[in-house]
C-alpha positions in Angstrom: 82.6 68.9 82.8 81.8 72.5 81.9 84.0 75.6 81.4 83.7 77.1 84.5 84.2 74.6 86.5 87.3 73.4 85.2 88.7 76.7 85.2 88.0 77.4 88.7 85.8 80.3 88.3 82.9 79.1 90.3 85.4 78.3 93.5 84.2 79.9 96.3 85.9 83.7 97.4 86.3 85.0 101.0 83.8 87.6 101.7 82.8 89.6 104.4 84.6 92.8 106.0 88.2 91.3 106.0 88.0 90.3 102.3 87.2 94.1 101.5 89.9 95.4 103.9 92.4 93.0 102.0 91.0 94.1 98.8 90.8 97.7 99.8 94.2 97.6 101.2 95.7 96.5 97.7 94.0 99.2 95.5 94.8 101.9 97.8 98.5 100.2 97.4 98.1 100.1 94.2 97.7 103.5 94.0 100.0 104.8 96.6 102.8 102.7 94.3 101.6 105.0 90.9 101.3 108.4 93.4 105.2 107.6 94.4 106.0 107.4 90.6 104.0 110.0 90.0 105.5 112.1 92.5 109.2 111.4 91.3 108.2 112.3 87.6 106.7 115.4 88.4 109.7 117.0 90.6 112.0 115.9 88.1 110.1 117.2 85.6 109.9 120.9 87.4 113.2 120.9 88.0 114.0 119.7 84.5 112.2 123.0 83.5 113.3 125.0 86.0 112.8 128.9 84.6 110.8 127.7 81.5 107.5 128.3 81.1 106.7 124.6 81.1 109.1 124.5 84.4 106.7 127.3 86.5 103.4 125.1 84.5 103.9 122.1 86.5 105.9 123.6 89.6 102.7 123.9 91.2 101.3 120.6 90.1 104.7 118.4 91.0 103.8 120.4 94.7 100.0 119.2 94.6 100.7 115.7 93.4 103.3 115.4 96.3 100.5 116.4 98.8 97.8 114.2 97.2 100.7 111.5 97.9 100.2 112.5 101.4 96.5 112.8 101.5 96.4 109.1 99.9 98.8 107.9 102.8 96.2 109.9 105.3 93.3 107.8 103.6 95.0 104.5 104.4 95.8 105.7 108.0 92.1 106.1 108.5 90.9 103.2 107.0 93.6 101.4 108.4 95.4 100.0 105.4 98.7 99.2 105.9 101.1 100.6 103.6 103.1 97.8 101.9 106.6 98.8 101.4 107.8 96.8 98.6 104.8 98.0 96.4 106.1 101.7 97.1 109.9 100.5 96.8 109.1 98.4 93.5 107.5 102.0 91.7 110.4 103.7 93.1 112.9 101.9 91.0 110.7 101.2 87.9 110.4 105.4 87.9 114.0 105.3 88.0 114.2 102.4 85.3 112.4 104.4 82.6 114.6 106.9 82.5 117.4 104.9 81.0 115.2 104.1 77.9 117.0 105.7 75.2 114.9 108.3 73.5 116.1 109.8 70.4 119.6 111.7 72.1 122.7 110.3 73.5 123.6 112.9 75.6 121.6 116.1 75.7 117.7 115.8 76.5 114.8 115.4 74.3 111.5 116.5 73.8 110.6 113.2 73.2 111.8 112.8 76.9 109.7 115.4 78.3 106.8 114.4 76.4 106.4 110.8 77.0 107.2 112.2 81.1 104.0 114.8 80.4 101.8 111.4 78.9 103.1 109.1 81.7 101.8 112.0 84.6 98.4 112.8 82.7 98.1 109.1 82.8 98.9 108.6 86.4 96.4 111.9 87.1 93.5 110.4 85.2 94.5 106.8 87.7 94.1 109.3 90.7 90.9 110.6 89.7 89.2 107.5 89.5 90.5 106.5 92.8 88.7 109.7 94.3 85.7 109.0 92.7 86.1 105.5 94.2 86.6 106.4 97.3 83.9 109.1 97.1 81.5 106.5 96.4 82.7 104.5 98.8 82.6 107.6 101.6 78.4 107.5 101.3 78.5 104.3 103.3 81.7 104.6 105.4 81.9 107.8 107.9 85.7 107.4 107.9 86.7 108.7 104.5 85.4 112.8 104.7 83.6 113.2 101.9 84.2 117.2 101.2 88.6 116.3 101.4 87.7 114.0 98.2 85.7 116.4 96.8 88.4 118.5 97.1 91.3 116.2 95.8 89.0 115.0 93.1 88.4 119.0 91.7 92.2 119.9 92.1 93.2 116.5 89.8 91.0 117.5 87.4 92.6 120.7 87.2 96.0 119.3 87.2 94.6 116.7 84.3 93.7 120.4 82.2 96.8 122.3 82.9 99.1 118.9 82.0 97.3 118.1 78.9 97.9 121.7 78.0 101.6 121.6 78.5 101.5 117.9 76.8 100.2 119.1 73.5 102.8 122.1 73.1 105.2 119.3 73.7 103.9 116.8 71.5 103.9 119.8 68.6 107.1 120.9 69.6 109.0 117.2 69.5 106.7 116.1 66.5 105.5 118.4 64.2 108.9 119.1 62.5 108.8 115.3 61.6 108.7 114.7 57.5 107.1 111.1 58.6 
């Protein structure tokens, strides 16, 4: 017996239009799961920061991600995804989760803190991206997704991903430069 077929790769998968709904419906989950993470990261990040200059840096982009949230949710109403609640519920509390990591201080903040929060959001920025590019590619061959909104979301993402990596490397030579190794 060969490889494959005893590891069940060459099993048959559904195909068709309500295989790429189902599969459609879990990236765009998927997403929407990292975008409510994403969303809780950033607002407690700006508030955080409230008054510093890294606080009125990501104001505006805690604001945007929150609406990109909504945009995303606006996708899968047009497509008609449903939104799966325990997806959305489960990055809700693993947001919540990371926080109690401990992360070099007890009791007052540390710029470890706000830095690893600065990697986690470019991260979950660069995950956005790709999913407007995804859908834009999809958007050629389905009239439902309007392709100038992505085009759109896709250009203000990448300008969140620029101003966030700014702010990220202060922070990491801020909370890491003073390090004797």
């Amino acid at each position: 017996m060969n490889a494959l077929a005893y590891s069940g790769a060459d099993r048959r998968r559904p195909t068709g239009r309500g295989a790429e709904l189902r599969l459609l419906g879990i990236y765009l989950n998927d997403h929407l799961a990292g975008a409510t993470a994403g969303t809780d990261r950033a607002a407690r990040l700006a508030r955080t920061d409230r008054g510093s200059a890294l606080g009125r840096a990501i104001e505006p982009v805690a604001a945007e991600i929150a609406e990109d949230r909504t945009a995303l949710l606006d996708i899968m109403r047009d497509l008609g995804v449903p939104v799966r609640r325990y997806k959305v519920s489960a990055a809700w509390a693993a947001e919540k989760l990371g926080r109690l990591k401990p992360n070099g201080h007890l009791v007052r903040p540390s710029p470890l803190g706000t830095l690893l929060d600065l990697e986690a959001l470019r991260l979950g920025i660069e995950g956005k991206t790709a999913c407007w590019q995804t859908l834009g590619r999809l958007g050629a061959a389905d009239e439902r997704l309007d392709l100038a909104r992505l085009a759109t979301l896709l250009e203000r993402a990448r300008r969140q991903q620029e101003t966030i990596e700014e702010w990220r490397v202060r922070q990491a030579e801020r909370a890491l430069a003073a390090t004797d190794g």
